[in-house]
TORDOKOL-939147 format. One record per residue (C-alpha): x, y, z; residue in three letters; residue number from 1. Coordinates in Angstrom, 3 decimals, m for minus. Example, Ala and Ser with C-alpha at 12.3 -4.5 7.8 and 13.67 -1.06 7.14 Angstrom:
2
NODE        xx        yy        zz  residuo  num
NODE    12.300    m4.500     7.800      ALA    1
NODE    13.670    m1.060     7.140      SER    2
% end
This chain:
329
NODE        xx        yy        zz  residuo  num
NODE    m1.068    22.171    m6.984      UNK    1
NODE    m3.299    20.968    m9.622      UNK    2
NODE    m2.500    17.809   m11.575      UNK    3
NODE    m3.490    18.147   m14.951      UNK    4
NODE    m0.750    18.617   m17.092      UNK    5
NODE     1.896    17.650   m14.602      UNK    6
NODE     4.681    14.961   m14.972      UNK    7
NODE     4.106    12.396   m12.253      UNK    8
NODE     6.387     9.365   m11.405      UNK    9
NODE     4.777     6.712    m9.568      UNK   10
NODE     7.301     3.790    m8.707      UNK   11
NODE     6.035     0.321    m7.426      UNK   12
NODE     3.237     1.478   m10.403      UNK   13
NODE     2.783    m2.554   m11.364      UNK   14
NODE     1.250    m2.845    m7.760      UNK   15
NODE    m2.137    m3.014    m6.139      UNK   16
NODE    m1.864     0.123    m4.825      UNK   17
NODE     0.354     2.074    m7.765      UNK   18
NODE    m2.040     0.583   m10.418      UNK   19
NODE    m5.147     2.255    m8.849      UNK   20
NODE    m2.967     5.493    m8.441      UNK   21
NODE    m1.713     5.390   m12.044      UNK   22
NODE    m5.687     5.161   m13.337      UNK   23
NODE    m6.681     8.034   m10.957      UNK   24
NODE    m3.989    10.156   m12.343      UNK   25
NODE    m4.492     9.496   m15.688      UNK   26
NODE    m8.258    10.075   m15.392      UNK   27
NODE    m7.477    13.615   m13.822      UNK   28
NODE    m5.099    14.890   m16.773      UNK   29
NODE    m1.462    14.180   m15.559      UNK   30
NODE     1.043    12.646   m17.765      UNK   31
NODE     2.192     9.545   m15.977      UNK   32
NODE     5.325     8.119   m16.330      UNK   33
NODE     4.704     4.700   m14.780      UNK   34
NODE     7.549     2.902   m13.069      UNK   35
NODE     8.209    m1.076   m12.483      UNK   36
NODE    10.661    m3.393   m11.735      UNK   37
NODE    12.132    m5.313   m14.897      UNK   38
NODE    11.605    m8.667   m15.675      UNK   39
NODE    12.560   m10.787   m18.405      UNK   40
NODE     8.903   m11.897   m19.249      UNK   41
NODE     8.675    m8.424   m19.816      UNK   42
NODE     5.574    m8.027   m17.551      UNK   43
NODE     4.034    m4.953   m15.996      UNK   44
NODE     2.548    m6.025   m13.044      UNK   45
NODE    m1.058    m5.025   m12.035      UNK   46
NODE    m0.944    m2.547   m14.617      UNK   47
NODE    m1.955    m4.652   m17.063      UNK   48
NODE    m5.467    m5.199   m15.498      UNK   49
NODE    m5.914    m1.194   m17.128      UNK   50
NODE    m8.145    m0.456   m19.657      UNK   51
NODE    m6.411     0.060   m23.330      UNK   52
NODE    m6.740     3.689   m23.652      UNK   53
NODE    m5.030     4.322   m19.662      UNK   54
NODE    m1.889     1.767   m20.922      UNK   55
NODE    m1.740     3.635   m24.056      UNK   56
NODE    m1.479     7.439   m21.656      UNK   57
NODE     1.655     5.885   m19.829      UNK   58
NODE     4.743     5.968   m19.993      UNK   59
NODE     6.094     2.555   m18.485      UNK   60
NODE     9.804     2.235   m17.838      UNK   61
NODE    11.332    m1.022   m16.151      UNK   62
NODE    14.377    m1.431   m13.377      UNK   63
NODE    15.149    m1.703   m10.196      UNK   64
NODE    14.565     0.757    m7.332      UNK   65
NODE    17.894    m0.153    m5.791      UNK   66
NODE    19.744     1.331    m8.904      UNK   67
NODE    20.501     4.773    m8.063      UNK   68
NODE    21.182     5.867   m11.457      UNK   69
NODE    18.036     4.448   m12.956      UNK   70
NODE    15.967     6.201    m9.863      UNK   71
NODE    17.732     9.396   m11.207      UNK   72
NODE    16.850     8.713   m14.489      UNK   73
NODE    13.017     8.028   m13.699      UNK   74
NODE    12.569    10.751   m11.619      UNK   75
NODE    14.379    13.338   m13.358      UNK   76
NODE    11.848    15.853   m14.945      UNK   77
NODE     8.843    14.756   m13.296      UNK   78
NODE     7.067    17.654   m11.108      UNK   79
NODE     5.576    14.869    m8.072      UNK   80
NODE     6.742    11.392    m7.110      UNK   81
NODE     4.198     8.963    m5.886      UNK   82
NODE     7.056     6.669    m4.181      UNK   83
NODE     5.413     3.339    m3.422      UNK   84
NODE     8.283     0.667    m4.613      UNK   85
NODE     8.585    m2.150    m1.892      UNK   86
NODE     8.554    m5.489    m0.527      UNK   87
NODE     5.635    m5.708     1.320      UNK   88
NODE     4.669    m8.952     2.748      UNK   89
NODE     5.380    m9.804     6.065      UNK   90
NODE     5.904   m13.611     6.151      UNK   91
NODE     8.924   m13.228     3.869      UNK   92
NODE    10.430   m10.995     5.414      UNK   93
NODE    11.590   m13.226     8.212      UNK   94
NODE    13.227   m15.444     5.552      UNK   95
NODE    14.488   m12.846     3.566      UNK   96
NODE    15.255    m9.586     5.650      UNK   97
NODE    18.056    m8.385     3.824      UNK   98
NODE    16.285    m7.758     0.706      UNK   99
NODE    13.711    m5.581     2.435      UNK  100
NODE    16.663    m3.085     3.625      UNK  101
NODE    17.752    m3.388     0.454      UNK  102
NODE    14.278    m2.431    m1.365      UNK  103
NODE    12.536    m0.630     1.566      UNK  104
NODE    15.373     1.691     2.769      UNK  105
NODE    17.752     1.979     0.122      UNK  106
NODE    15.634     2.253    m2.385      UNK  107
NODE    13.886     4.993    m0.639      UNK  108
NODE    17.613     7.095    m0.310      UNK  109
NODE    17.544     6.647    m4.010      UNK  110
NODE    14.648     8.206    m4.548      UNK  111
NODE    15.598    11.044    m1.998      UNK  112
NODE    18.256    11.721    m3.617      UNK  113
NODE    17.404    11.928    m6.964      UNK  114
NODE    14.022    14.375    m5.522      UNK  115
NODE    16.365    16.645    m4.065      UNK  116
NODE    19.077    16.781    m7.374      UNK  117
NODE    15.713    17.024    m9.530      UNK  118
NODE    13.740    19.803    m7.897      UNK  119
NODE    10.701    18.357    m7.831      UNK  120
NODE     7.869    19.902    m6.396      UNK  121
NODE     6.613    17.058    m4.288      UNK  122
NODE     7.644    13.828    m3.181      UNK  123
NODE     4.401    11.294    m1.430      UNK  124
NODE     6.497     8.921     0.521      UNK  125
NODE     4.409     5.331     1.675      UNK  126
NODE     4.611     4.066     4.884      UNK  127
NODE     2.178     1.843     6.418      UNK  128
NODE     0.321     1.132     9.950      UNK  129
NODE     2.917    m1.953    10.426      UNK  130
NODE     5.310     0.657    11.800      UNK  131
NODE     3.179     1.451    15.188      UNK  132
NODE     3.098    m2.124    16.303      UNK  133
NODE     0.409    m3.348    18.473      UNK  134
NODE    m0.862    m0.633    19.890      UNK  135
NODE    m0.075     0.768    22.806      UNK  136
NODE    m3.463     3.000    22.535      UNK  137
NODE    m6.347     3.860    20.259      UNK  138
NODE    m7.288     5.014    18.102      UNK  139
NODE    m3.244     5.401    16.795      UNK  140
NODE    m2.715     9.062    15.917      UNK  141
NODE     0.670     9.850    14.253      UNK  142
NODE     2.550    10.737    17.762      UNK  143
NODE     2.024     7.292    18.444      UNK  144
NODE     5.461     4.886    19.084      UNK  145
NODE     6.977     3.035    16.361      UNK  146
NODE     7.599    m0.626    17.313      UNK  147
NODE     9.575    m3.080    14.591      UNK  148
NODE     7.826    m6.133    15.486      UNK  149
NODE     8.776    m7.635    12.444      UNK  150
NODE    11.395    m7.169     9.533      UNK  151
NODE     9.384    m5.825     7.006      UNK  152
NODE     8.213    m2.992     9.510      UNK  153
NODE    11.366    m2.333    10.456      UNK  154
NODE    12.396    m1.374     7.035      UNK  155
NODE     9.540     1.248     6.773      UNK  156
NODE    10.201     2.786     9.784      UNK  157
NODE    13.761     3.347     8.394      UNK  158
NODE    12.412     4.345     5.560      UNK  159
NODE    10.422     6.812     7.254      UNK  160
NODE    12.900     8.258     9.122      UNK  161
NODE    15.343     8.665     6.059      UNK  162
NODE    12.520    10.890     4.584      UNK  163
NODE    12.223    12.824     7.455      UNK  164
NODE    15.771    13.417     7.885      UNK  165
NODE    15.826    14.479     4.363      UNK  166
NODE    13.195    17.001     5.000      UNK  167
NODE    15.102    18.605     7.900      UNK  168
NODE    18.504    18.231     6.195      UNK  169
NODE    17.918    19.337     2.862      UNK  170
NODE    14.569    20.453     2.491      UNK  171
NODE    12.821    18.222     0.259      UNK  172
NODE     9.577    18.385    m0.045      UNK  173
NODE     8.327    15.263     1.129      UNK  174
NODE     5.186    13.917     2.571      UNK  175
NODE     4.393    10.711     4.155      UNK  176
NODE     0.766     8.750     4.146      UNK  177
NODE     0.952     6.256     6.388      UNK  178
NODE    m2.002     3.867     4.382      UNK  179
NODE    m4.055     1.428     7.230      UNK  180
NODE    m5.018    m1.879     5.749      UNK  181
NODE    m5.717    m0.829     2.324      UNK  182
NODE    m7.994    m3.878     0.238      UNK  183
NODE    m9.734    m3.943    m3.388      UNK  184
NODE   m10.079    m5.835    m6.906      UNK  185
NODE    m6.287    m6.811    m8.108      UNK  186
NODE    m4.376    m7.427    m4.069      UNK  187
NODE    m2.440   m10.070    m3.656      UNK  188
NODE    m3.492   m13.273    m2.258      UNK  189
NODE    m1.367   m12.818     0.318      UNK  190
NODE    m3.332    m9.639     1.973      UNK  191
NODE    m6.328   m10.898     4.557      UNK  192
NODE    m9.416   m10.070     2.793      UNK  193
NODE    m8.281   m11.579    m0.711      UNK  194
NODE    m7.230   m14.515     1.187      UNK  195
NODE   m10.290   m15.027     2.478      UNK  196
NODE   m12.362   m14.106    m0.663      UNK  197
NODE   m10.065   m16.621    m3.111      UNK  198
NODE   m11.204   m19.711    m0.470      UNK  199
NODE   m14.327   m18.586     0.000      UNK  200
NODE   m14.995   m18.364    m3.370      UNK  201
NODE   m13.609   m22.634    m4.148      UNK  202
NODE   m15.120   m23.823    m0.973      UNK  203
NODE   m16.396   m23.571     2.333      UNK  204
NODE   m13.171   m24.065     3.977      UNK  205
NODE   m10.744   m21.038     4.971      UNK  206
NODE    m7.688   m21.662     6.412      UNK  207
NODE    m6.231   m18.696     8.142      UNK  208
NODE    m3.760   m17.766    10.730      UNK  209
NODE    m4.622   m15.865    14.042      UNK  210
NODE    m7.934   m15.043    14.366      UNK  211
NODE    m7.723   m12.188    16.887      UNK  212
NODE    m5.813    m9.235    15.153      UNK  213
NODE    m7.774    m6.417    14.680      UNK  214
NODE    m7.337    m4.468    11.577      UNK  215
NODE    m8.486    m1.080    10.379      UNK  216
NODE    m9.633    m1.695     6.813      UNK  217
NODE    m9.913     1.084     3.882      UNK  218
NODE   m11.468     0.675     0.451      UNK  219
NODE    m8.724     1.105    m2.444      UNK  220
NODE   m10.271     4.158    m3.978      UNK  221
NODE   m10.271     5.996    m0.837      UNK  222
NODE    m6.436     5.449    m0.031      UNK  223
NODE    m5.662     6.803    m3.272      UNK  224
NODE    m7.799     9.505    m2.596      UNK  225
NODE    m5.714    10.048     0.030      UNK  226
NODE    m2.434     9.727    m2.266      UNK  227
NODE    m3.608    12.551    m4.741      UNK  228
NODE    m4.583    14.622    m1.692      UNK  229
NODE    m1.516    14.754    m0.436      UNK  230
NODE     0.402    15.652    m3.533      UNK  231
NODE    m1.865    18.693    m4.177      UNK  232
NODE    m2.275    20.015    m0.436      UNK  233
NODE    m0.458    23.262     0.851      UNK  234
NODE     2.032    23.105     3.233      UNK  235
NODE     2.762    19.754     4.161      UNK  236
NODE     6.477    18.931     4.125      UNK  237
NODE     7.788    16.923     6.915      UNK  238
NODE     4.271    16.123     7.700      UNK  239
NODE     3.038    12.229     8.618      UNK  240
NODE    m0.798    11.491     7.201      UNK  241
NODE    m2.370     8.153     8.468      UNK  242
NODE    m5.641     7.407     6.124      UNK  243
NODE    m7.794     4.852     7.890      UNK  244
NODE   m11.360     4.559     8.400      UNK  245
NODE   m11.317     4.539    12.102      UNK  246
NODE   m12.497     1.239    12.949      UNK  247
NODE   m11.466    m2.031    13.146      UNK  248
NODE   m12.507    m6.055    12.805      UNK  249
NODE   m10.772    m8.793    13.983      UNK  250
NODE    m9.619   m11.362    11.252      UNK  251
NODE   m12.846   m13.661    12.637      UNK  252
NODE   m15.105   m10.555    11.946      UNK  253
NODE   m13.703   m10.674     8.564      UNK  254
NODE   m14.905   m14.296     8.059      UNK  255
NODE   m17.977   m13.387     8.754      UNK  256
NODE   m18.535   m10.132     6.616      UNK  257
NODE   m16.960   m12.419     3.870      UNK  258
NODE   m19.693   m15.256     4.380      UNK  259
NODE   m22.475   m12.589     3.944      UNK  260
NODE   m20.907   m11.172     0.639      UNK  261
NODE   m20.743   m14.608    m0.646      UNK  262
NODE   m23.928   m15.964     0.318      UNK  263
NODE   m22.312   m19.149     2.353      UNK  264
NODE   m21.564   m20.334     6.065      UNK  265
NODE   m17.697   m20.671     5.995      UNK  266
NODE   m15.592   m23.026     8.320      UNK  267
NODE   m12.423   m21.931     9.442      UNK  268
NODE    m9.788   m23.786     9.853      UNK  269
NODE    m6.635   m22.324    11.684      UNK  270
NODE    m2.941   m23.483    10.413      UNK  271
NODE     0.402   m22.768    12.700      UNK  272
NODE     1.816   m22.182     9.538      UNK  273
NODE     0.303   m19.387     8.655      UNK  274
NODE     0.497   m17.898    12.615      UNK  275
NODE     3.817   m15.016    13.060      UNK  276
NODE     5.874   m15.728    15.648      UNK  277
NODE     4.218   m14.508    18.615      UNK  278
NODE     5.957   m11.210    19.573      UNK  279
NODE     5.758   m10.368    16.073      UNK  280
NODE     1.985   m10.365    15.834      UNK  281
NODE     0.309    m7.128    15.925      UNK  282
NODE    m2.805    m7.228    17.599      UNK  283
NODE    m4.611    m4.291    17.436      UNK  284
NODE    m4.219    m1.532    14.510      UNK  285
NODE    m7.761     1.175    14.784      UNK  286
NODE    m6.359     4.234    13.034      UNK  287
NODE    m7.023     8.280    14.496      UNK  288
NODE    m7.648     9.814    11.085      UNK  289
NODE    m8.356    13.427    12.442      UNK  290
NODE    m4.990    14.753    10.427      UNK  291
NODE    m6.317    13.920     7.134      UNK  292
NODE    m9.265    15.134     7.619      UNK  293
NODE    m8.091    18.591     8.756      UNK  294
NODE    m4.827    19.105     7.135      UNK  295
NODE    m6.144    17.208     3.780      UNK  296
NODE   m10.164    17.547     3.385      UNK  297
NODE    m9.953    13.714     3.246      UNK  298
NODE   m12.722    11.780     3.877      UNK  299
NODE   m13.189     7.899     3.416      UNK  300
NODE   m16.521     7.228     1.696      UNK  301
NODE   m16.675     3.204     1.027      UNK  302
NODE   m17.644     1.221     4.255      UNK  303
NODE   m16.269    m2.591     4.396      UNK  304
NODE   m19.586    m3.726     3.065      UNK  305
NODE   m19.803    m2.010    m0.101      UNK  306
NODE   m16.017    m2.397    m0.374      UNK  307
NODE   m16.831    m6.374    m0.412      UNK  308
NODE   m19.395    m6.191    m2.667      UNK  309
NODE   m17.131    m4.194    m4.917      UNK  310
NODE   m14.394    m6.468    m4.976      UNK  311
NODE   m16.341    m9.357    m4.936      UNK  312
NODE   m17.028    m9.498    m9.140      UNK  313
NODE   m13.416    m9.053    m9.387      UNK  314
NODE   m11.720   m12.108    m8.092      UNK  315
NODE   m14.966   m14.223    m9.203      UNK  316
NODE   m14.187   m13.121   m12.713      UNK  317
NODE   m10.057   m13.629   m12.108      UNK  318
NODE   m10.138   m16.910   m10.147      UNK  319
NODE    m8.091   m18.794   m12.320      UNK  320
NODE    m5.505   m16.271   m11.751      UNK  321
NODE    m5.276   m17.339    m7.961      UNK  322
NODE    m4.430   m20.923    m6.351      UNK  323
NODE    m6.789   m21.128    m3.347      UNK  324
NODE    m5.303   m24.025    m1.911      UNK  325
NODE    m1.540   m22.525    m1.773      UNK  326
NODE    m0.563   m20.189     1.202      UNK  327
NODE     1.324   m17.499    m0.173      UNK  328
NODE     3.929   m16.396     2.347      UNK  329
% end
């Protein structure tokens, strides 16, 4: 399948993620209908961080994923659906865990659904590495367990599983890419790296959580290369894609690539607020991309270095957008 020309739905579009997905598909020729979740301010998210003449190739539309007939409405028409609409932070999911079923899985039915009564051609379903756990070997391949050590992955893996189900039951054409930590210009404070980066970048202090986790860290670019890899690749319904680089750093690793990027010797200063309840930590997360690279021709091509340096001029030149002394949870 070849993009150009095609109509394309990507929901959760006002994201990190989305918005990086909704300027690679509008540089490669598909019309874009852009979807985000309506606010009275009106605002669009992470969308508006596009250049004039990518806002002015989209067609935005605002409401909720949970509404079933709005999902119908967005989707109907469109040839692929780029489904990335979710809650996706972790801390607030243990304070809030009903509104992660209701974003995470049934907004995920919705869009089923409406795929299947639509006829489109392909549906790119998001999971993400939080579903495995800690592991319980690496590098995680895709036949790997799926542990719910924490609200928020619990809701994916049910999300998951509804798309798989679908895909047995009814045939549609669905697809998931299970993304490893994905980082980049315009994430949310409340990721690792751009936690790191905002503090590093107002002091020499960075207060963190655990320092141990290891996590398996891919540029922005390269996940979405994934994304538009999967929506054009033969033969891949019911299939489960991780895209990670293959390695991993512990969060103290981190610190230090972080220091080097910024030029400075940062102190780190660990908070029990900040720390998941023990069992829910995951500890390890080193990714087996062998899939994608066979079943998709993917291949990451931005190591963590250059993926610092690249993000770097982006959160110096939005720093007022970010309060480095809040956590975020």
């Amino acid at each position: 399948m070849n993009l150009k020309g095609r109509k394309v739905l990507v929901t959760g579009a006002g994201g990190f993620i989305g918005s990086h997905l909704v300027e690679a598909l509008v540089s490669r020729g598909a019309e874009v209908r852009a979807m985000v979740r309506y606010n009275s301010l009106n605002r669009v998210g992470q969308l508006d961080s596009l250049d004039e003449k990518t806002k002015n190739a989209i067609e935005i539309i605002r409401g909720d994923i949970g509404d079933s007939r709005f999902v119908d409405h967005a989707v109907k028409g469109t040839d692929v659906v780029f489904h990335l609409a979710a809650l996706i932070t972790i801390p607030y999911s243990y304070i809030a865990p009903g509104s992660y079923v209701e974003t995470n899985v049934v907004g995920t039915m919705n869009v089923l659904e409406a795929v299947r009564d639509s006829g489109s051609a392909r549906m790119v379903h998001t999971s993400t590495s939080e579903v495995y756990g800690s592991a319980v070997y690496t590098p995680i391949d895709e036949k790997h367990p799926l542990q719910a050590q924490s609200p928020y992955s619990a809701s994916k893996i049910a999300a998951d599983k509804l798309v798989e189900s679908y895909v047995r039951s009814f045939d549609v054409p669905a697809i998931t890419v299970r993304p490893f930590n994905t980082y980049g210009p315009r994430q949310s404070p409340r990721a690792i790296l751009p936690s790191i980066l905002i503090q590093a970048l107002a002091g020499d202090t960075v207060r963190l959580g655990s320092l141990d986790p290891i996590r398996d860290l891919t540029y922005v670019t390269d996940t979405v290369e994934g994304f538009l890899l999967a929506a054009t690749a033969d033969d891949l319904e019911g299939v489960t894609v991780n895209l990670g680089m293959g390695e991993g750093f512990s969060v103290q690793e981190l610190v230090e690539r972080v220091s080097a990027v910024v030029g400075r010797k940062l102190q780190v200063v660990v908070e029990k607020a900040r720390i998941r309840p023990e069992a829910s930590e995951v500890t390890r997360l080193v990714s087996d991309n062998t899939m994608a690279r066979e079943r998709l021709g993917w291949k990451p091509r931005v190591s963590l270095d250059q993926g610092l340096r690249l993000m770097l001029p982006w959160f110096r030149d939005n720093a007022g957008y970010y309060d480095a002394s809040r956590y975020n949870v």
